[in-house]
VOKOLNU-577587 format. One line per field, with one value per residue (C-alpha): x, z, y; residue in three letters. Coordinates in nm, 4 decimals, always signed. Layout:
<recs>
px: X,...
pz: Z,...
py: Y,...
rest: ala,...
</recs>
This chain:
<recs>
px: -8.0822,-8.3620,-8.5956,-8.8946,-8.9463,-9.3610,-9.4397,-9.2126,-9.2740,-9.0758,-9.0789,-8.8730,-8.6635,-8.6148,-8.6930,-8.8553,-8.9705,-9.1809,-9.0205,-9.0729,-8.8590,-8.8372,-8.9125,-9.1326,-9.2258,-8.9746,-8.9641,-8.6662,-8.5167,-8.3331,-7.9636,-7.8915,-7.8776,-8.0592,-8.3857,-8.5202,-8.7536,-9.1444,-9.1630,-8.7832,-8.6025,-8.2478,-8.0041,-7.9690,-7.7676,-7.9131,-7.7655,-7.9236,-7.9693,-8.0858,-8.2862,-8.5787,-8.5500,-8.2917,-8.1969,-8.4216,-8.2366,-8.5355,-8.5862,-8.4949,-8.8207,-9.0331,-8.8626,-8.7592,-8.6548,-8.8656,-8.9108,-9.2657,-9.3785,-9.6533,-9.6972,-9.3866,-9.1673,-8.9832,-8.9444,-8.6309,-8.5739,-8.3065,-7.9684,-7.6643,-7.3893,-7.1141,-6.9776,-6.6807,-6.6700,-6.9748,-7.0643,-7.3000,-7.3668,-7.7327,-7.8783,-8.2134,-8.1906,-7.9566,-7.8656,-7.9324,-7.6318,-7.6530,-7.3751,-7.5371,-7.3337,-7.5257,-7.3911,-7.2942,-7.5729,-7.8224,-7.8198,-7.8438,-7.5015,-7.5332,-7.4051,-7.3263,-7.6214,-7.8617,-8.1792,-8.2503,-8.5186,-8.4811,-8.6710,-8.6162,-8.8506,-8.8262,-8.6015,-8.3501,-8.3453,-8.1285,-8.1408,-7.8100,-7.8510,-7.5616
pz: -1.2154,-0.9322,-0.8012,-0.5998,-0.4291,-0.4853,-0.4293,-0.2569,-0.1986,-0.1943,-0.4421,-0.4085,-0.0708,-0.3171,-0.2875,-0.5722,-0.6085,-0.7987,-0.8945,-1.0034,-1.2554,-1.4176,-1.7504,-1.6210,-1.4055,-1.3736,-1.1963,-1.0370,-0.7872,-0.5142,-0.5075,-0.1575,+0.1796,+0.3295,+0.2472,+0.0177,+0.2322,+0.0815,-0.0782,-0.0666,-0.3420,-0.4189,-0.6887,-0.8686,-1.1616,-1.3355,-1.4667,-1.6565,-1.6525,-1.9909,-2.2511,-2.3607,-2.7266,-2.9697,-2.8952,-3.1710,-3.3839,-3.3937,-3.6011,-3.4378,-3.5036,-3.4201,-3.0304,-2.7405,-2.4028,-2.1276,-1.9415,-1.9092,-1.7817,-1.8749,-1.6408,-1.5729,-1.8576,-1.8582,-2.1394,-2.1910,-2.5356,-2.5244,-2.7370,-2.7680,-2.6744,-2.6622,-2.7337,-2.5811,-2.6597,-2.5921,-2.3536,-2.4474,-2.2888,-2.2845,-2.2315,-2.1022,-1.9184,-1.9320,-1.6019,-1.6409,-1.8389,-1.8087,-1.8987,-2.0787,-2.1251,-2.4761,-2.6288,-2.9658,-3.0974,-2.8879,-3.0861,-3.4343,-3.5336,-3.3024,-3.3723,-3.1517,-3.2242,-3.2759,-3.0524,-2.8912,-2.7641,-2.5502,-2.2554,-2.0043,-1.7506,-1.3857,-1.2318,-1.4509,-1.3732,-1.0980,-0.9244,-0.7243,-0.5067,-0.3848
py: -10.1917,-10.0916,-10.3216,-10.3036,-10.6011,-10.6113,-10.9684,-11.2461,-11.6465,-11.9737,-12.2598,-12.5970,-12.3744,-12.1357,-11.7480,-11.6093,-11.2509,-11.0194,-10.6980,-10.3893,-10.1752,-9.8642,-10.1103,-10.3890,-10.6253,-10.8893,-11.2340,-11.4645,-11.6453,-11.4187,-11.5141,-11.3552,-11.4992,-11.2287,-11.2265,-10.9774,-10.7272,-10.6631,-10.3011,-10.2188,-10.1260,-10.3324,-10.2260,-10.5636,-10.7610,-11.0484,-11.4003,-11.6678,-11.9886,-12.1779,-11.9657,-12.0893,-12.0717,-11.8750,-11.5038,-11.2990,-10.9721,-10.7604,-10.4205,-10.1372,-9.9345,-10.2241,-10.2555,-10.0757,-10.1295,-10.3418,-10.7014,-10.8130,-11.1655,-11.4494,-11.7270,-11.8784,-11.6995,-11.3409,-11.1850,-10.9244,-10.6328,-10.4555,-10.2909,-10.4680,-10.2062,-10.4199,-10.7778,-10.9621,-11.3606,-11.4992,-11.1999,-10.9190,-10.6109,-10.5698,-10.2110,-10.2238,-9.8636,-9.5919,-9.6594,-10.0119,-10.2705,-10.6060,-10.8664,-11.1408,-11.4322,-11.6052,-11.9464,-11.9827,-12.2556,-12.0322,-11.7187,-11.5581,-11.3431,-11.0037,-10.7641,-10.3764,-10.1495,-10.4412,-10.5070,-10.8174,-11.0211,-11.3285,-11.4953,-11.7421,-11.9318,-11.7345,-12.0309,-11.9189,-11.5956,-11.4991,-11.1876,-11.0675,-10.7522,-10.5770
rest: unk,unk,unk,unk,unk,unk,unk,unk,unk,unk,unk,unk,unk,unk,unk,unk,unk,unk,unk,unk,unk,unk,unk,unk,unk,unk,unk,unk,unk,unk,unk,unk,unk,unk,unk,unk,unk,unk,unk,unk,unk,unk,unk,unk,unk,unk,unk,unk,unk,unk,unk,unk,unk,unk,unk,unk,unk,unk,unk,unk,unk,unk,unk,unk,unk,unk,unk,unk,unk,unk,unk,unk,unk,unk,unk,unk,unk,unk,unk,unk,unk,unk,unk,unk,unk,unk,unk,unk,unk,unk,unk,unk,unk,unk,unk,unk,unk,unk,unk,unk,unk,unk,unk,unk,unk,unk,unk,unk,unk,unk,unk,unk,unk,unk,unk,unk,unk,unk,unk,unk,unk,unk,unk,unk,unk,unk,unk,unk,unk,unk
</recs>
């Protein structure tokens, strides 16, 4: 995934940025020892900390793509492509799979081909350029 690095600050010695995406705005913690650079764009993967409530099966007509963000929560749809153990492969973007890694007592039965919705507060979000 690209990101746009459109807004960066530090909470608890932690670097958290605003980004932007071909999808949505997103917002996490930067999990780089070089610090992210204001208006640059980084080719990213994401891992999670603790969700903040059960993964949702939603109706595919009713849901597409994106990450949007209220306060201090980040909200993530997207397709299931793939499934192996308690890792999913998350397509937000054709160019854009994530590996999701969901536990058991934290999510409905998924299923390939069904669309998801979860969210997570921005500390848990962690943001890996490479």
């Amino acid at each position: 995934m690209r990101v746009i690095v459109s807004s960066i600050q530090s909470d608890n010695e932690k670097t958290v940025i605003y980004g932007i995406t071909e999808i949505g705005i997103i917002k996490g913690i930067w999990k780089c020892e070089e610090s992210p650079v204001l208006l640059k764009t980084y080719s990213v993967e994401l891992s999670f900390g603790e969700f903040d409530k059960q993964i949702a099966i939603e109706p595919q007509e009713e849901i597409y793509a994106e990450i949007w963000g209220i306060d201090n929560t980040v909200h993530f749809h997207g397709i299931c492509e793939d499934i192996d153990d308690d890792v999913y492969y998350i397509r937000f973007q054709h160019d854009w799979l994530d590996m999701v890694e969901i536990p058991e007592n934290t999510t409905n039965k998924i299923n390939k081909g069904d669309y998801v919705s979860f969210s997570a507060k921005y500390w848990n979000v962690w943001i890996y350029p490479y």
